[in-house]
C-alpha positions as CSV (number, residue, x, y, z in Angstrom):
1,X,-3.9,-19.9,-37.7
2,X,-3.9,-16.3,-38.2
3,X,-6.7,-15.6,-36.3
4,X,-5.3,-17.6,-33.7
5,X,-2.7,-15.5,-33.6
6,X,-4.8,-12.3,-33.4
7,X,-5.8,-13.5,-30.7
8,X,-2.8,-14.2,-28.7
9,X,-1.9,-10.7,-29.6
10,X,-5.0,-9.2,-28.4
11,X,-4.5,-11.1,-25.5
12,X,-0.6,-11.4,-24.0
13,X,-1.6,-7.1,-22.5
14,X,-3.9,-8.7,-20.3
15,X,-2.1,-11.7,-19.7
16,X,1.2,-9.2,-19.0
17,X,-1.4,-7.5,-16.5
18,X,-2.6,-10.7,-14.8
19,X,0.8,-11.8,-13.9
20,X,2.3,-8.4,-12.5
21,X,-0.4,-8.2,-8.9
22,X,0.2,-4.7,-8.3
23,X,1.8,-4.2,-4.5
24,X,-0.4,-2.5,-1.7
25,X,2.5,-1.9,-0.2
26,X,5.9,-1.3,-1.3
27,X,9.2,-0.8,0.2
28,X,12.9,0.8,-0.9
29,X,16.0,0.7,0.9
30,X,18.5,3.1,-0.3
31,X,22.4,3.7,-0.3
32,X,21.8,6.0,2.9
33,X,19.6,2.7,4.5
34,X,22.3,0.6,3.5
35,X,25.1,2.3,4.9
36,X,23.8,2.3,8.4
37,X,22.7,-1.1,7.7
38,X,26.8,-1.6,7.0
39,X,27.7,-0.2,10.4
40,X,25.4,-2.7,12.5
41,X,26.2,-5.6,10.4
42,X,29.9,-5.0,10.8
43,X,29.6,-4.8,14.4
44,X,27.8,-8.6,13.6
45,X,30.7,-9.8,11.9
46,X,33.2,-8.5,14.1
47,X,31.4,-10.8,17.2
48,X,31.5,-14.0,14.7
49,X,34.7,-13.7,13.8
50,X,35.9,-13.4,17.3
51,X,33.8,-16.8,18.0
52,X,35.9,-18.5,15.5
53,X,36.7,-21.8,16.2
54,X,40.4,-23.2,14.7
55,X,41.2,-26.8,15.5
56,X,44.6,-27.7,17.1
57,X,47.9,-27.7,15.0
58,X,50.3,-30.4,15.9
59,X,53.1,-32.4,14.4
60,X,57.3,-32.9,14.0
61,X,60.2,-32.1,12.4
62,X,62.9,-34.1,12.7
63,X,63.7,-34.4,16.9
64,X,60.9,-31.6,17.5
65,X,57.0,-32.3,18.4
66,X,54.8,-29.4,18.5
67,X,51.2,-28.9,19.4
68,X,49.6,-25.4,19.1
69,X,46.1,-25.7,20.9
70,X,43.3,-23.1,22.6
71,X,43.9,-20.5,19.4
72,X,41.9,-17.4,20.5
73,X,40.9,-14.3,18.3
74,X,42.0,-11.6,21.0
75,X,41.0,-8.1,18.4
76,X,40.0,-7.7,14.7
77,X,40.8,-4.1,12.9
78,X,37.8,-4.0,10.2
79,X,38.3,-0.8,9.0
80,X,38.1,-1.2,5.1
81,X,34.6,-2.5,5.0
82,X,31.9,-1.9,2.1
83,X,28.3,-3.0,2.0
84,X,26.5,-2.1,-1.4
85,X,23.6,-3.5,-4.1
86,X,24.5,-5.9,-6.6
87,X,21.7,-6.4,-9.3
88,X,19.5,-8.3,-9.9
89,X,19.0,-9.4,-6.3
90,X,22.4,-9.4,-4.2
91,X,24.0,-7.9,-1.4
92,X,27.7,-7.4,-1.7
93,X,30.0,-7.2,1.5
94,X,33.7,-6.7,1.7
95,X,36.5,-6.5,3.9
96,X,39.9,-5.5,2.4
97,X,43.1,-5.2,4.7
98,X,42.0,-6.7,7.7
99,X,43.6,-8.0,10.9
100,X,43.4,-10.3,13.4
101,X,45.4,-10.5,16.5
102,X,45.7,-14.1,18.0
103,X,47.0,-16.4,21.2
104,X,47.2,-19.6,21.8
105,X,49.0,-22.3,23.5
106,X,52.7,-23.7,22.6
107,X,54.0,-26.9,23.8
108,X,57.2,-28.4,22.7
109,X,59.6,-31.4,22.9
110,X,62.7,-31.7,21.6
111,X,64.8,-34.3,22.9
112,X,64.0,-33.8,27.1
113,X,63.9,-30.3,26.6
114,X,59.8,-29.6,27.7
115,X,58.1,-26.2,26.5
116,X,54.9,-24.8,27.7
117,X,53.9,-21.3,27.0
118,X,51.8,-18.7,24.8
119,X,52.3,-17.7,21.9
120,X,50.8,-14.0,20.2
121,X,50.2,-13.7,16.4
122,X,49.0,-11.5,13.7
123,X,47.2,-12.2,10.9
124,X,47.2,-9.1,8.4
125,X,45.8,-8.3,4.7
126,X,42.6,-10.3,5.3
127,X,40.6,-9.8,2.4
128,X,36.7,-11.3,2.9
129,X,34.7,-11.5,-0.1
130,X,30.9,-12.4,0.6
131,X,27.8,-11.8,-1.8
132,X,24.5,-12.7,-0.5
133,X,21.4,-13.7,-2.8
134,X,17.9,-12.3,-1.5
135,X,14.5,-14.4,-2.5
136,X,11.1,-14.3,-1.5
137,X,10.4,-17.9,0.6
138,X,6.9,-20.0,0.4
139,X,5.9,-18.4,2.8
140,X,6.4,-15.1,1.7
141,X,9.1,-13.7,3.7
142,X,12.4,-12.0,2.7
143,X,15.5,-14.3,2.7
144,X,18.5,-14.8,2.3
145,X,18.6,-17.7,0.1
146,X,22.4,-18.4,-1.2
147,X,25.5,-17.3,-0.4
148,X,29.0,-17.1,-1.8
149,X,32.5,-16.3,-0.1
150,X,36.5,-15.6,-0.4
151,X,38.6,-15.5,2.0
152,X,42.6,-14.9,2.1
153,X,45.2,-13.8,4.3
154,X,48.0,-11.7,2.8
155,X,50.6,-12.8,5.5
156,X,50.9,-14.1,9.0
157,X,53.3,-13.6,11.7
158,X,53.9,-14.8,15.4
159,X,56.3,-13.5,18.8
160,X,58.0,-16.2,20.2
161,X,59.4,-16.3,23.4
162,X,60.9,-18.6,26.0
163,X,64.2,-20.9,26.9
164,X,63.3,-22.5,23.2
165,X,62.8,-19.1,21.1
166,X,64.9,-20.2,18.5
167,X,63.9,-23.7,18.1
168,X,59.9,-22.2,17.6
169,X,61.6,-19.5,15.1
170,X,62.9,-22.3,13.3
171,X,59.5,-23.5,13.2
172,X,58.0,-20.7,12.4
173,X,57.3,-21.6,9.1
174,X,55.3,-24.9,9.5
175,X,53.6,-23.7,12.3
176,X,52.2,-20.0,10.7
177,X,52.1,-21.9,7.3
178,X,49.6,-24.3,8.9
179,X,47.7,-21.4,11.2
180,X,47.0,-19.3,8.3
181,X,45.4,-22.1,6.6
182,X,43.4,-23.3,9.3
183,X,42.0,-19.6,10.2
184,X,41.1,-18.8,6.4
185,X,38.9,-21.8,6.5
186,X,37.2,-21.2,9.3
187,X,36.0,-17.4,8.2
188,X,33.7,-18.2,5.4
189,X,31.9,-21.2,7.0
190,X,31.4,-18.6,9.8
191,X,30.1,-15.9,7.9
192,X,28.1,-18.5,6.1
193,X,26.3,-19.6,9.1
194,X,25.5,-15.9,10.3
195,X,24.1,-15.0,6.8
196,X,21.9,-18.5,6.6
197,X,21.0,-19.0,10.1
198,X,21.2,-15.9,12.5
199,X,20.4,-13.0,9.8
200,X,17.7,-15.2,8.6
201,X,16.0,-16.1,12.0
202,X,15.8,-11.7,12.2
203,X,14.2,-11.4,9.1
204,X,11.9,-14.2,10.6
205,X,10.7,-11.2,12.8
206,X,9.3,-9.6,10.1
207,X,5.5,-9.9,9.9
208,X,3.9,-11.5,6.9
209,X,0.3,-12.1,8.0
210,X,-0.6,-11.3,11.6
211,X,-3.9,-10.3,13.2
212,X,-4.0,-6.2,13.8
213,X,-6.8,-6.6,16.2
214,X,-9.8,-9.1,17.3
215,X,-11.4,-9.2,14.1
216,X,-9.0,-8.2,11.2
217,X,-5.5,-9.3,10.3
218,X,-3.1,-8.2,7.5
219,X,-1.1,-10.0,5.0
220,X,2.6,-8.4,3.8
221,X,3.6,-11.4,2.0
222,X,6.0,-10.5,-0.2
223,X,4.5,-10.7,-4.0
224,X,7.9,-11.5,-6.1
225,X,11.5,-11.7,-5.6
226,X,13.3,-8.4,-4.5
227,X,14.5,-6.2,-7.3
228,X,17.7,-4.5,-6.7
229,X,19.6,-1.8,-9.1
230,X,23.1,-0.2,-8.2
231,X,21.5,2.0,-5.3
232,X,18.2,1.0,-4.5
233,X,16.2,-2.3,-3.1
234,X,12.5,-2.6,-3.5
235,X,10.3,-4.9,-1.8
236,X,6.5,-5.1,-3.0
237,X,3.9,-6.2,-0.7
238,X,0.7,-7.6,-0.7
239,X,-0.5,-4.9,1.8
240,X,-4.0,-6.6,2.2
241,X,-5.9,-6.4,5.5
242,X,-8.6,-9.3,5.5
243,X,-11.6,-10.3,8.0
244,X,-10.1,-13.0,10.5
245,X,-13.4,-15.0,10.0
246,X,-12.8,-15.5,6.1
247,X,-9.1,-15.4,5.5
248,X,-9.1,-16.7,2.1
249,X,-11.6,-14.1,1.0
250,X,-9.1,-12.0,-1.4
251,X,-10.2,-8.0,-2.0
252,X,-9.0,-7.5,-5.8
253,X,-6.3,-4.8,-6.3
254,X,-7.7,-2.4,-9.0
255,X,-5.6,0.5,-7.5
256,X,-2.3,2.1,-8.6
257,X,0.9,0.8,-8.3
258,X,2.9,2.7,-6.1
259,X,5.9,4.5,-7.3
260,X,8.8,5.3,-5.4
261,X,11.0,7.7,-7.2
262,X,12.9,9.1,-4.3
263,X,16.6,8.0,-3.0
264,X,17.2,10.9,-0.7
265,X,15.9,9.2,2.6
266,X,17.2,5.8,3.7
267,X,13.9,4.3,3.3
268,X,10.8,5.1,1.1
269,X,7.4,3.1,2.4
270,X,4.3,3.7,-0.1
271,X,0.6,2.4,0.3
272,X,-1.9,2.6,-1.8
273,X,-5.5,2.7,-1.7
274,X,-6.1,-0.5,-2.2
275,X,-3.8,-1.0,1.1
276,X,-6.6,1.3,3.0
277,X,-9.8,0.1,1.2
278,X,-8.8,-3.8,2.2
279,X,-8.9,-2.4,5.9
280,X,-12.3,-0.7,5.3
281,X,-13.4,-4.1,3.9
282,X,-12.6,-6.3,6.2
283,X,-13.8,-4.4,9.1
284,X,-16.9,-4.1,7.3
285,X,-17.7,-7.7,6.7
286,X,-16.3,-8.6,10.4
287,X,-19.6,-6.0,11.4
288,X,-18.0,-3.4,13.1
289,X,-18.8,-0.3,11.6
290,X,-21.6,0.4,13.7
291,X,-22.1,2.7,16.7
292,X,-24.9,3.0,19.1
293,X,-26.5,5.7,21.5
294,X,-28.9,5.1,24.0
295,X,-30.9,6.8,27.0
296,X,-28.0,9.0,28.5
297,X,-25.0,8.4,25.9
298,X,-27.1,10.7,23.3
299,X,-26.3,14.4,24.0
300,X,-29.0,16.2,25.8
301,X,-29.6,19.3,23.5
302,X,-29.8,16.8,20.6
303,X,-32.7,14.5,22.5
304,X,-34.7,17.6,22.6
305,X,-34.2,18.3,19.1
306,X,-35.0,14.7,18.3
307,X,-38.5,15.2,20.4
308,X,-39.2,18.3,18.9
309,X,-38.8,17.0,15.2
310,X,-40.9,13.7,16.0
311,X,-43.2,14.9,18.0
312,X,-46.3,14.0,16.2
313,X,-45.0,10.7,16.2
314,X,-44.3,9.9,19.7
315,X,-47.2,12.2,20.7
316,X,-49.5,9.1,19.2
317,X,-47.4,6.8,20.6
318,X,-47.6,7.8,24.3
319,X,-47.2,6.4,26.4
320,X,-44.3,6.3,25.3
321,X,-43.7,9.9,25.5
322,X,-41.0,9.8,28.1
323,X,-39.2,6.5,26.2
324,X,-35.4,6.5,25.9
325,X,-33.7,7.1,22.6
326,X,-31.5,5.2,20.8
327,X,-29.2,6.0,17.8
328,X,-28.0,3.6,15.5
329,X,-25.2,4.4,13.5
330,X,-24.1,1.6,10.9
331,X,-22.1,1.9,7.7
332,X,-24.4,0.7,4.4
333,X,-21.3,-0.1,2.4
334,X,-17.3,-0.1,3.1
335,X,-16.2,3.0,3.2
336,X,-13.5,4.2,0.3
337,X,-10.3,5.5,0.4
338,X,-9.2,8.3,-1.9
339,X,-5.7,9.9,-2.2
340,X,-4.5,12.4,-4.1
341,X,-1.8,15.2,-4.1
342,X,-3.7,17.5,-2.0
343,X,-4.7,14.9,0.4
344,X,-6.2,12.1,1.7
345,X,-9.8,11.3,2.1
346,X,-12.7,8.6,2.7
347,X,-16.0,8.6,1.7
348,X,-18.6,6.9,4.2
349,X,-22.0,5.9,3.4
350,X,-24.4,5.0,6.4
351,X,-27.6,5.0,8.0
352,X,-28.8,6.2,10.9
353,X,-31.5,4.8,12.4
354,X,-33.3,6.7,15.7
355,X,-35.8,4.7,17.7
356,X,-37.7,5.4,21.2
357,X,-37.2,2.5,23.4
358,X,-39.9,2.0,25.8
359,X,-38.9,-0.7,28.8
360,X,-40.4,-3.6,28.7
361,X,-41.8,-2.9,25.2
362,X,-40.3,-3.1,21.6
363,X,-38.6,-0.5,19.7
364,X,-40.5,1.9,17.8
365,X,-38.8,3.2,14.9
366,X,-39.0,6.9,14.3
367,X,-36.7,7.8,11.4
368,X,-34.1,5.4,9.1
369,X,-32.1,8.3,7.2
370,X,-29.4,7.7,5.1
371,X,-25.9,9.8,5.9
372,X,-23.3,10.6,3.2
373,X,-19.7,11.8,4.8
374,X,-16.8,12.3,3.7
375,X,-14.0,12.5,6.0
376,X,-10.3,13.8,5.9
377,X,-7.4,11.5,6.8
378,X,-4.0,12.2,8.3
379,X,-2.1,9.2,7.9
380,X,1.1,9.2,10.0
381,X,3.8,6.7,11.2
382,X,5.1,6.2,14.7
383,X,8.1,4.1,15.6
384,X,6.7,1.3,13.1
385,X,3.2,1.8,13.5
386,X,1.1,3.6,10.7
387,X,-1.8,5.6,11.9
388,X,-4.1,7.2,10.6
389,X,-6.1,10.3,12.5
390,X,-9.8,11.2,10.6
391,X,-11.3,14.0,11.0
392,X,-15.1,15.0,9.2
393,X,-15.1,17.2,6.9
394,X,-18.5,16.8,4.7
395,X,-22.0,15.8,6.3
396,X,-25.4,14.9,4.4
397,X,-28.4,13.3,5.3
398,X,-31.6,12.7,3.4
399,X,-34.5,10.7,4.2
400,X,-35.0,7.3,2.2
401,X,-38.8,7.4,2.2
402,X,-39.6,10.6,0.8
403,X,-38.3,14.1,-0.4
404,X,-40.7,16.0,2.0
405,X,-39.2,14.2,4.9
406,X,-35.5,14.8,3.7
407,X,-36.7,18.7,4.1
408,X,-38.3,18.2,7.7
409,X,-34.6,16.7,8.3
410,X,-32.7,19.6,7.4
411,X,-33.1,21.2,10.8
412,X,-31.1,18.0,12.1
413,X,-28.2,18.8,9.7
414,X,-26.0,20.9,11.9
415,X,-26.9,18.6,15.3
416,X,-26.2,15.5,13.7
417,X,-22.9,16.7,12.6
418,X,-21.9,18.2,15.7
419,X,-23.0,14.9,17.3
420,X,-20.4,13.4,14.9
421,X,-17.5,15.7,15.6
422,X,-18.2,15.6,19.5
423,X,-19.0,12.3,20.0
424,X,-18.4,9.5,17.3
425,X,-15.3,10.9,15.6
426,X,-13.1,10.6,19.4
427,X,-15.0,6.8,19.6
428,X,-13.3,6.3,15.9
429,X,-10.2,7.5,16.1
430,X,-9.7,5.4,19.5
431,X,-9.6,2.5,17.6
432,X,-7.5,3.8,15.0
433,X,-4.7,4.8,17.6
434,X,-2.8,1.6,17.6
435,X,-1.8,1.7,13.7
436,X,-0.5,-1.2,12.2
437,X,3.2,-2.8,11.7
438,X,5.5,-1.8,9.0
439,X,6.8,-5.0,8.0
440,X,10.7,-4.1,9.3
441,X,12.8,-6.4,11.3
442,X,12.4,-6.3,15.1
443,X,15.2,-3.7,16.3
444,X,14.7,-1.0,13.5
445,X,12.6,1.9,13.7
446,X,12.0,5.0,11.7
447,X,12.8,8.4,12.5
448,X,12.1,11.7,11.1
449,X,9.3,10.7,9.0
450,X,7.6,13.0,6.2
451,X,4.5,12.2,4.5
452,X,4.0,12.8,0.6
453,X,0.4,12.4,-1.0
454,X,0.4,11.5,-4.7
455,X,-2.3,10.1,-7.0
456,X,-3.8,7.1,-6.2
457,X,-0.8,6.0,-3.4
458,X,1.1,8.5,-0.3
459,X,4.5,7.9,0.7
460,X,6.7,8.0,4.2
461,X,9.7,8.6,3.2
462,X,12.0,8.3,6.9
463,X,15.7,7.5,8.3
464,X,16.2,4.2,10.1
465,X,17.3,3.6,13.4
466,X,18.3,0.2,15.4
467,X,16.9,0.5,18.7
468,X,18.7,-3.0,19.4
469,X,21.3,-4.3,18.3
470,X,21.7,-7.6,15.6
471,X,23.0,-9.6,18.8
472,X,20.6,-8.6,21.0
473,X,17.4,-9.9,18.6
474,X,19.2,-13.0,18.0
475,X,19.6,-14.1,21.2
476,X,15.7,-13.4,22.2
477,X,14.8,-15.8,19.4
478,X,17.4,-18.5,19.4
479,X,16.5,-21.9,20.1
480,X,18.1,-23.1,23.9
481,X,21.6,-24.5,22.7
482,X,22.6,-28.6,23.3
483,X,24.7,-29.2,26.5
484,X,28.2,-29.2,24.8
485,X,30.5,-31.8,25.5
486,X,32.4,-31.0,29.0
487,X,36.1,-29.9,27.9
488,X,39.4,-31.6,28.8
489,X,41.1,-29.8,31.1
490,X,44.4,-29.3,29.4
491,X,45.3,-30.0,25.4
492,X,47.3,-33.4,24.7
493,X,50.9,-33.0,25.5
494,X,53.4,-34.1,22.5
495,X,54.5,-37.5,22.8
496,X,58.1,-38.4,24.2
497,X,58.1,-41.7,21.7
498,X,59.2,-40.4,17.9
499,X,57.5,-42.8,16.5
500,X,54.0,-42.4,17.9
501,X,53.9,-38.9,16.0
């Protein structure tokens, strides 16, 4: 038994590990973010409540029949609002001391007096109480998955007008009674169905796993619930890039966790290596890191180099003296990413292979040479792509067969690199141009980006901007409504018979 429990001991670090995935990418929102956040999603509840729908008020007192129809919200004054982090994984929202300014229709009988008219009122200390509970769905994907709300209205009060002003002031009191009740309960199930339904269809535009080109795709599934604290919200991500062709193929994350200590910028977006090395992966098993020169694509200086160095060799092979050459360029392992404080790196191991290619013939071989590089990454983000810009910085090659022939290759060093620089680094970076998505909504961007290496994981830390508006997204991705039923053309007058009401 007490071995047993030895063992358990010995064991629950590992376990701890095993359950905790360490994020490739991660994500934090701060108080700045959420504040700007606030002022788009106010603008959003200020369009739904002015949607509100309140059903039609009608009944009698004594000789007098009412009916209060086609209640319109005509302005809302939101100007006590607050948006702020509830731990462990809620959004707060409040509105303290609204109002809202309403018309709608009168008609009244009393005896064979007839009424017909408009009537303005005022709903005022509307206090809106709304927390919403974020969770990480099957699929992955940030949601909004609960969501709890208060509404009251301090007071309400209405303008009456007409031939029967003081009969309808006499009323006043049944009819604002029952208006006040019927607009405070339509303001939660409102805000309910904006939370659940529209907010969530915009974080449906979020990507969790999407193909970055032809042959890779990347997975930002979300790895646990969010965790939020008084003034932060941090998302962690998968962050793995995998080959199209073998999706379920999982690269194990033996990186660092990223760590985002920062709240100075609205938002904080970390990768680590592991987030890189996945990419390096997958486009090495798809078969892509490969490049090849032939005939008038290899630079002229360096195809009399190349003659010169192998001249023996093609010399016995003539006639294939006057032969085109080819270069073959392939990568013998996936590359690795390193980062550290001072920067950002990868290390590429290769082979180059150079053979004369006689037409009509097949290839001869004159040299397989293996290439160590190590190239220097800038890694920047643009709108909401990530990028990264590579330039060389360390070249080596060195024959596999022998040492002696490593020596007879030295005089290729400085070519070979140049060929590199001129040639296969602009081919490289081409494909690297169109970054990859940050996993934001669709209608928020980053601005004023700055990019922080640290060990093992960089950061970007940016400001957030909506380059359209909560509405506007939406709309592009709502479903095409049901006809609605056509209207009547007028609300039902108040009957003239007492005892029908």
């Amino acid at each position: 038994m007490a071995a047993g429990g030895c063992l358990l001991l010995l064991l629950l670090p590992w376990l701890v590990t095993a359950s905790h995935s360490p994020p490739g990418c991660k994500i934090r929102i701060t108080s700045k973010g959420l504040d700007l956040v606030k002022q788009e999603g106010l603008r959003f509840v200020e369009q739904e409540l002015q949607n509100i729908t309140v059903s039609d008020l009608h009944g009698k007192e004594g000789q007098f029949h009412y009916n209060i129809s086609q209640v319109k919200v005509m302005d809302l004054q939101l100007a006590f609002s607050d948006l702020h982090f509830q731990p462990q994984q809620h959004l707060a929202f409040n509105i303290n001391n609204a109002s809202i300014s309403l018309r709608f229709r009168r008609q009244l009988l009393y005896w064979f007096f007839y009424d017909i008219g408009s009537i303005n009122a005022s709903a005022d200390g509307v206090h809106i109480h709304t927390v919403l509970q974020l969770t990480k769905d099957k699929a992955g994907r940030l949601k909004i998955s609960n969501m709890t709300c208060n509404a009251s209205i301090a007071k309400m009060h209405a303008g009456f007008s007409g031939t029967l002003r003081k009969v309808y002031e006499f009323l006043s009191t049944f009819i604002i009674t029952g208006m006040r009740y019927l607009l405070s309960q339509q303001i939660c199930p409102s805000l309910e169905h904006a939370s659940l339904v529209l907010l969530n269809s915009v974080l449906d535009t979020v990507p969790v796993r999407n193909d970055v080109d032809e042959h890779i795709g990347i997975d930002y599934s979300l790895l646990r619930d969010p965790v939020v604290s008084a003034d932060t919200l941090d998302l962690d991500f998968k962050g793995m890039f995998f080959h199209r062709a073998s999706e379920d193929q999982e690269l194990e994350n033996h990186a660092v966790e990223p760590v985002i200590k920062e709240t100075e910028r609205m938002v904080y977006v970390a990768f680590s290596e592991y987030f890189f090395d996945s990419a390096m992966q997958a486009y090495f098993q798809a078969g892509v890191l490969a490049i090849e020169l032939q005939g008038e694509k290899v630079p002229k200086d360096l195809e009399v180099l190349l003659r010169a160095t192998f001249f023996g060799t093609i010399f016995m092979l003539s006639p294939a003296v006057d032969a085109p050459l080819r270069l073959v360029l392939q990568a013998s392992a996936p590359p690795r990413c390193v980062i550290k404080p001072s920067g950002t790196s990868v290390s590429v191991s290769a082979f180059l292979n150079i053979s004369l290619v006689p037409p009509g013939r097949p290839a001869v071989q004159l040299s397989s040479m293996a290439m160590e590089t190590k190239l220097s990454a800038k890694v920047f983000l643009q709108g909401k792509a990530l990028r990264v810009q590579l330039d060389l910085r360390r070249f080596r090659i060195y024959s596999k067969q022998s040492a002696l022939e490593s020596l007879a290759l030295f005089s290729l060093q400085a070519p070979l690199k140049t060929l590199l620089q001129l040639t296969i680094m602009p081919i490289i970076n081409e494909r690297t141009k169109k970054g990859v998505q940050i996993p934001l909504p669709e209608g928020m961007d980053f601005t004023k980006e700055v990019v922080t290496n640290h060990a093992g994981f960089l950061t970007v830390g940016a400001d957030l901007h909506f380059s359209k508006g909560l509405r506007e997204v939406i709309e592009k991705y709502r479903s095409a409504p049901t006809a609605p039923a056509a209207p009547s053309a007028r609300p039902t007058a108040p009957s003239v018979d007492p005892a029908s009401s």
